[in-house]
Backbone as a ProteinNet text record, in pm:
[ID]
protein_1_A
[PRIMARY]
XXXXXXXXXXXXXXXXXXXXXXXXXXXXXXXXXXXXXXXXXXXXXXXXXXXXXXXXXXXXXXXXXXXXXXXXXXXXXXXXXXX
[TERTIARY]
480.9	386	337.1	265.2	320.2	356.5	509.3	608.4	600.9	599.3	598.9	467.5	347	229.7	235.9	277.9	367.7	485.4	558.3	638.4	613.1	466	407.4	279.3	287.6	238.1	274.4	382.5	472.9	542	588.2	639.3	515.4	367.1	293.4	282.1	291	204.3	330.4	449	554.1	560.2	510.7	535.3	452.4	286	203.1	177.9	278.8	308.8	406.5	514.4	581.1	535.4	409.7	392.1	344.4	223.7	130	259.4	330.1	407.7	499.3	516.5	575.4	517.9	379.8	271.4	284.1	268.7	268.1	140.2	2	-103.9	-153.1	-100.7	-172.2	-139.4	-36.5	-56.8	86.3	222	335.4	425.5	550.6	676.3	656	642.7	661	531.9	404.6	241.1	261.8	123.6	85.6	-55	-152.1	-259.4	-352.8	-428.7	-465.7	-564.5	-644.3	-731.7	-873.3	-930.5	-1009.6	-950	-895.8	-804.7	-758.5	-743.3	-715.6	-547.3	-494.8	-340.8	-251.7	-165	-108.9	3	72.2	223.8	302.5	433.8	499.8	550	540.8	614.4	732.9	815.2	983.8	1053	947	1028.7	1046.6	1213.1	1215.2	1152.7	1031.4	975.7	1032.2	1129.3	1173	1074.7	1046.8	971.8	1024.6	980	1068.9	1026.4	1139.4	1053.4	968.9	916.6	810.5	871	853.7	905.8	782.8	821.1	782	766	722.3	743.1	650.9	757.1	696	623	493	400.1	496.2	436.1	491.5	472.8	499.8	420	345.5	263.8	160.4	176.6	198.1	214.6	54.8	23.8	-100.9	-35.9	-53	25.7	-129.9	-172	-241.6	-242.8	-347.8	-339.7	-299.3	-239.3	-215.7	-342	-402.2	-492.6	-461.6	-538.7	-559.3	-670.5	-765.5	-878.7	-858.5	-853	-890.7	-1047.7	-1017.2	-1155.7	-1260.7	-1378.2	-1522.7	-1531.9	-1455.4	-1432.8	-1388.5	-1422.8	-1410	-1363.2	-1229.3	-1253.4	-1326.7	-1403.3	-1466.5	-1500.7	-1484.7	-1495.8	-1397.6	-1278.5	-1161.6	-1099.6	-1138.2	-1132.7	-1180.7	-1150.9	-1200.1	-1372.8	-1453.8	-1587.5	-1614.5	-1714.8	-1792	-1863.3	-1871.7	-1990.4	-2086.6
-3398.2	-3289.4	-3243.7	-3278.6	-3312.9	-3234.6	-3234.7	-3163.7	-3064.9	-2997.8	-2876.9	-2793.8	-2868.8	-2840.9	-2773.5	-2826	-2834.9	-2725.7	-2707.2	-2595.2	-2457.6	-2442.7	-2300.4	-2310	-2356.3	-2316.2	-2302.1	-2356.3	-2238.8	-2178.2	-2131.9	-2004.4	-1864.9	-1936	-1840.7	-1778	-1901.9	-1895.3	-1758	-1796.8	-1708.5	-1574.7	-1596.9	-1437.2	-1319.3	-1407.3	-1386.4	-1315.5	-1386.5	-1334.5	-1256.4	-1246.1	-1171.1	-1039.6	-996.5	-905.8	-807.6	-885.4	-898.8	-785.9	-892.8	-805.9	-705	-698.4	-564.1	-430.5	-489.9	-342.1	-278.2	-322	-305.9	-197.6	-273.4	-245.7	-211.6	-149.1	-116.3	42.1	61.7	226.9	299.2	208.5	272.5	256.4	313.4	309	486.1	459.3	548.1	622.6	507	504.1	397.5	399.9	244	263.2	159.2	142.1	216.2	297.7	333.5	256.4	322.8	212.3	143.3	232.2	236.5	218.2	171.7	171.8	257.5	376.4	474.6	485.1	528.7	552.7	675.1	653.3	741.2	705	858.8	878.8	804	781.8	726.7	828.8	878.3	956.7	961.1	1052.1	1019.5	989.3	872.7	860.6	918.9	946.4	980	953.9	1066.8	986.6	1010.2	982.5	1024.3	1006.8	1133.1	1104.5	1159.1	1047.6	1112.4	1253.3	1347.1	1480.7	1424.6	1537.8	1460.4	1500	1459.8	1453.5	1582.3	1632.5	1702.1	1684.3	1617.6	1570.6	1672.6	1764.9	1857	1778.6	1813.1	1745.3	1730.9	1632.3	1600.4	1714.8	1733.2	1807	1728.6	1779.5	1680	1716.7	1620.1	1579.6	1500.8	1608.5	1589.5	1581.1	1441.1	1440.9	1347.6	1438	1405.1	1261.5	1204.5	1024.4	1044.1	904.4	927.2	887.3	894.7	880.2	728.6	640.7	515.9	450	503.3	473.3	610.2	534.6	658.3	741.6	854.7	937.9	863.4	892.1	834.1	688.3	659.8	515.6	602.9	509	511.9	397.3	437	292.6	263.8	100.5	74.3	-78	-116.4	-289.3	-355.2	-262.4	-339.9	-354.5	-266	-247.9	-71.3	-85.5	-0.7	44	86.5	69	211.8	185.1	314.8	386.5	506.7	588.5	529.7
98.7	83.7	221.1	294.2	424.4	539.9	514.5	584	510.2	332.7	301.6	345.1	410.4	430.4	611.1	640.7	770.8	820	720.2	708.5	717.7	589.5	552	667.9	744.3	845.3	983.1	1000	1110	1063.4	953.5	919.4	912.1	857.9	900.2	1039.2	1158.1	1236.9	1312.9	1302.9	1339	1324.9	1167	1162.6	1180	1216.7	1248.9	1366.7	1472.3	1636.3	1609.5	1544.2	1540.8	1487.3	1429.4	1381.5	1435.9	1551.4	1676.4	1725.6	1813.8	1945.4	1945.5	1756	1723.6	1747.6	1722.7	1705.7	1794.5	1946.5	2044.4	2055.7	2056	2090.4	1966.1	1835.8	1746.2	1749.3	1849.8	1862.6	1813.2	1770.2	1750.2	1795.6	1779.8	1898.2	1938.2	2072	2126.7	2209.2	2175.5	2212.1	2306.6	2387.2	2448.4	2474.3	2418	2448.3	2583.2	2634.2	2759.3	2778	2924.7	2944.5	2896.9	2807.6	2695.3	2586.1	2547.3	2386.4	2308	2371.4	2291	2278.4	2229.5	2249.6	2328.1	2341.3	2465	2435.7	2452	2432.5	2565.4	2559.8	2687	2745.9	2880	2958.3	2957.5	2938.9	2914	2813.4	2712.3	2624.1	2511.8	2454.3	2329.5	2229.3	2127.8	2016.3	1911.9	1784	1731	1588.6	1522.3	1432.5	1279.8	1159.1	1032.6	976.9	911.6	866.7	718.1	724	614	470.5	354	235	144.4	94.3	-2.6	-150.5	-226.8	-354.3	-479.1	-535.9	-655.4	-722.9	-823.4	-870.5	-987	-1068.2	-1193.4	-1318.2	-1401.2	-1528.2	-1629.4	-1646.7	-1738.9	-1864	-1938.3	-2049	-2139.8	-2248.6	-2349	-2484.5	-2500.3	-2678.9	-2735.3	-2821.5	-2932.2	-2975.2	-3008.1	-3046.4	-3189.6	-3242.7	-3410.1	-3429.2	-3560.1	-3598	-3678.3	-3607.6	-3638.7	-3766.1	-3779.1	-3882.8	-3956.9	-4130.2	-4240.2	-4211.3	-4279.6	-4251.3	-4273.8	-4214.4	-4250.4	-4162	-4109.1	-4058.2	-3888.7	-3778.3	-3644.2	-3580.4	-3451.7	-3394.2	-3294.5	-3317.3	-3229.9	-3216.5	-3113.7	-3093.3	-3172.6	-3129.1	-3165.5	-3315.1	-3394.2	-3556.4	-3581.6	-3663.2	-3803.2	-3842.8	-3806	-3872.9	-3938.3	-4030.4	-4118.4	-3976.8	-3998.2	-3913	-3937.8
[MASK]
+++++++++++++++++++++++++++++++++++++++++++++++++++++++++++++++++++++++++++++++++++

């Protein structure tokens, strides 16, 4: 137990740093941190950025409930009751 205890914690601790030095400051590929923390493009370098996606809205769809309780009766708290 142990060693599996042992395990899931350098696999955390790994991917943890690895996630860190990907960011590279928190600002992007193709940013770098300035001297106040703000972000800043790199001089020179290519930024290549994705085009953006467009997605048509859906159509909405209103279908009527069946009617679950006979007349005079409502549902409520999980059953059937009289008005």
């Amino acid at each position: 137990m142990k060693y599996l205890f042992a395990a899931a914690m350098l696999a955390s601790a790994v991917v943890g740093f690895s996630e860190a030095a990907s960011a590279a400051g928190g600002c992007g590929p193709g940013w770098y941190p300035g001297r106040y923390g703000g972000c800043r493009p790199m001089r020179g370098a290519v930024v290549v950025r994705p085009a953006p996606v467009v997605v048509a809205p859906a159509p909405v769809v209103v279908v009527p409930r069946a009617r679950v309780c006979p007349y005079g009766f409502r549902w409520y708290a999980g059953r059937c009751r009289p008005f």
